[in-house]
C-alpha positions, 0 to 999 in steps of 0.5 A: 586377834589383830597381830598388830605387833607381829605384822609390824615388827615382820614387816620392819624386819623384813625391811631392814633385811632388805637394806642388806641384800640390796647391798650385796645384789649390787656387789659383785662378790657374792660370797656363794656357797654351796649346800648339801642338795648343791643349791647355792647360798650367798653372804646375802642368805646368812646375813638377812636370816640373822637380822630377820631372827635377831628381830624376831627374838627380841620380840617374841622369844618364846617362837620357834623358826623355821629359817632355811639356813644354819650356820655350820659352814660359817663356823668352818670359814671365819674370814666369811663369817666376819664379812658377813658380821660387817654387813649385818652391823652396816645394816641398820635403819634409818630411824632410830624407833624401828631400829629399837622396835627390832632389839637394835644391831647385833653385838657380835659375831657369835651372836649372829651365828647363834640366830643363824642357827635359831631357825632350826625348828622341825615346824609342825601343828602346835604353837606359834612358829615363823616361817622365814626364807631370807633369799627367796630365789637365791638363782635369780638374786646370782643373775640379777633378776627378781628375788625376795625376803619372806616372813609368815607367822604360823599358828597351829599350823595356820598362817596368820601373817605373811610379809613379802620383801621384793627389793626389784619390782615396780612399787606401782601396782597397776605396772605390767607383769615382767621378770625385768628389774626395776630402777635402782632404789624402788622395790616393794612390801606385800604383807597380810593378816588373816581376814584383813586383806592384803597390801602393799607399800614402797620399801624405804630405808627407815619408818614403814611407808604408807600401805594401800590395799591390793585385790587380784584382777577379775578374769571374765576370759580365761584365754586373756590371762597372764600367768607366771611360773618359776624360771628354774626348770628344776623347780616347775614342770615347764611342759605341763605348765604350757600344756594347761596354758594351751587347753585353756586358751592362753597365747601369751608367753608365760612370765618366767619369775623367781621367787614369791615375787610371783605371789605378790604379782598376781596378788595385786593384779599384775599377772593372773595365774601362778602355776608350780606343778611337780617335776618329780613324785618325791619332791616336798616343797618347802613351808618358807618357799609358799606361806606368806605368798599363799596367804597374800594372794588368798588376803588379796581374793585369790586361792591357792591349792596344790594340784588335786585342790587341797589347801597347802598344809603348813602344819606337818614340818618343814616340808609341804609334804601332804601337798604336790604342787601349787595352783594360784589364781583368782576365786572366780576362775580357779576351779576352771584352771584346776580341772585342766591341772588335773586333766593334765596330769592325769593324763601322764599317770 
């Protein structure tokens, strides 16, 4: 299958989130809250996840999703739940075609809570199930740096599509790898269908700009290579992470980065490697955190695999629960950075 159509209403989906987060990175007043697990959600998060499943439903009603917020806390707060519903209706496209392509604006409050809560599929093996994170990287959005709007179709537990949203990287693929954020009004689009490769196109505010291939760097010397990690220490092993970057040879500092934004880097061949190795045994990762990146930067010549080299299974729920870890790098030197991942924490067993 082609997934034209999906691929076409995620990636303008996505698009039109983005008009909204921009809007309230910009603000001061973020509206945070704080989850169950103390993790912080923003009027941003409720928002771009309503928009994104709104879409979704007026085109594909039967899906399933699986989307990281749930509205409980806004029914218990309607002053916040109505400064949300005023973003969402602000949020419209440019162009009135792709504005229709996605069902058009939501019509009222609770019609915005109710796709709020449409996220709420367990996920698993069967069927056809989006996989969506409307703030990626939500600690960064707070500080200012790189954050991103995630959408991946999941068939049977295979991803089929993905389409990342980074709102403050340079939409030039050849621009180095940094943390820093762009220019007001630049920002780009990374998106991937199975066995058609991955691109990238400049974020615009109505019709979808044109889209050019990306492709991974070629790492002839494995001691040149840049490779990020997530700025959150909580999130990543910082020390294994330079532990590996010393045995193989890497002195440059690694580039600190929240959120897929790092997939979509490496993917087109600003950075190299993405290293994300477990800090606790217990931890799970979650499916909306890694499926579109994974597939992007696999579309782009890349593999990705948890740290004993199998291939992250989207298929068990909403949790990578058969996965610890993530090792993201180029075909032809992945294995050797594996064997170090490996040595590494082989050591600490």
């Amino acid at each position: 299958m082609s997934y034209n159509q999906e691929l076409n209403v995620a990636l303008l989906a996505v698009q039109r989130a983005t008009l909204l987060t921009q809007k309230v990175f910009h603000d001061n007043a973020k509206g945070t809250l704080s989850k169950d697990d103390h993790s912080p959600v923003t009027i941003g998060d409720f928002g771009a996840q309503a928009l994104i499943i709104s879409a979704l439903r007026h085109n594909f009603p039967h899906d399933e999703i699986v989307g990281e917020e749930e509205a409980s806390s806004l029914r218990d707060n309607p002053s916040l739940a109505e400064q949300i519903f005023t973003l969402v209706k602000e949020s419209k496209l440019d162009d009135a075609s792709a504005e229709d392509q996605l069902g058009g604006p939501i019509n009222n409050l609770e019609s915005m809570l109710a796709a709020i809560d449409a996220g709420n599929s367990g996920g698993g093996a069967k069927g056809r199930i989006w996989a969506l994170d409307p703030i990626d990287g939500t600690k960064g959005f707070l500080r200012g740096g790189q954050y991103a709007v995630c959408l991946a179709l999941i068939i049977d537990g295979d991803v089929k599509a993905g389409v990342l949203g980074c709102p403050n990287l340079p939409i030039d693929d050849t621009a180095p790898i940094s943390a820093d954020v762009g220019a007001p009004g630049k920002g780009v689009l990374f998106a991937a269908v199975q066995g058609q490769g991955a691109t990238s196109r400049p974020l615009t505010r109505g019709t979808l700009a044109s889209a050019q291939k990306i492709a991974m760097k070629e790492v002839p010397d494995i001691t040149l290579a840049t490779f990020c990690e997530s700025v959150e220490a909580g999130h990543s092993s910082h020390g294994d992470q330079a532990e590996i970057a010393r045995r193989l040879g890497i002195t440059k500092e690694s580039v600190r980065m929240d959120s897929q934004a790092k997939y979509g880097s490496i993917a087109r061949g600003a950075g190299d490697l993405y290293l994300r190795l477990p800090v606790r045994k217990d931890y799970e990762e979650k499916i909306w955190d890694h499926a579109a990146g994974d597939l992007i930067v696999r579309e782009a010549g890349g593999e990705v695999t948890d740290a004993e080299g199998r291939r992250l299974d989207f298929g068990v729920g909403r949790t990578l629960r058969k996965n610890k870890g993530v090792v993201a790098a180029p075909r032809g030197c992945h294995g050797a950075v594996l064997d170090v991942v490996k040595e590494v924490l082989g050591g600490k067993r």
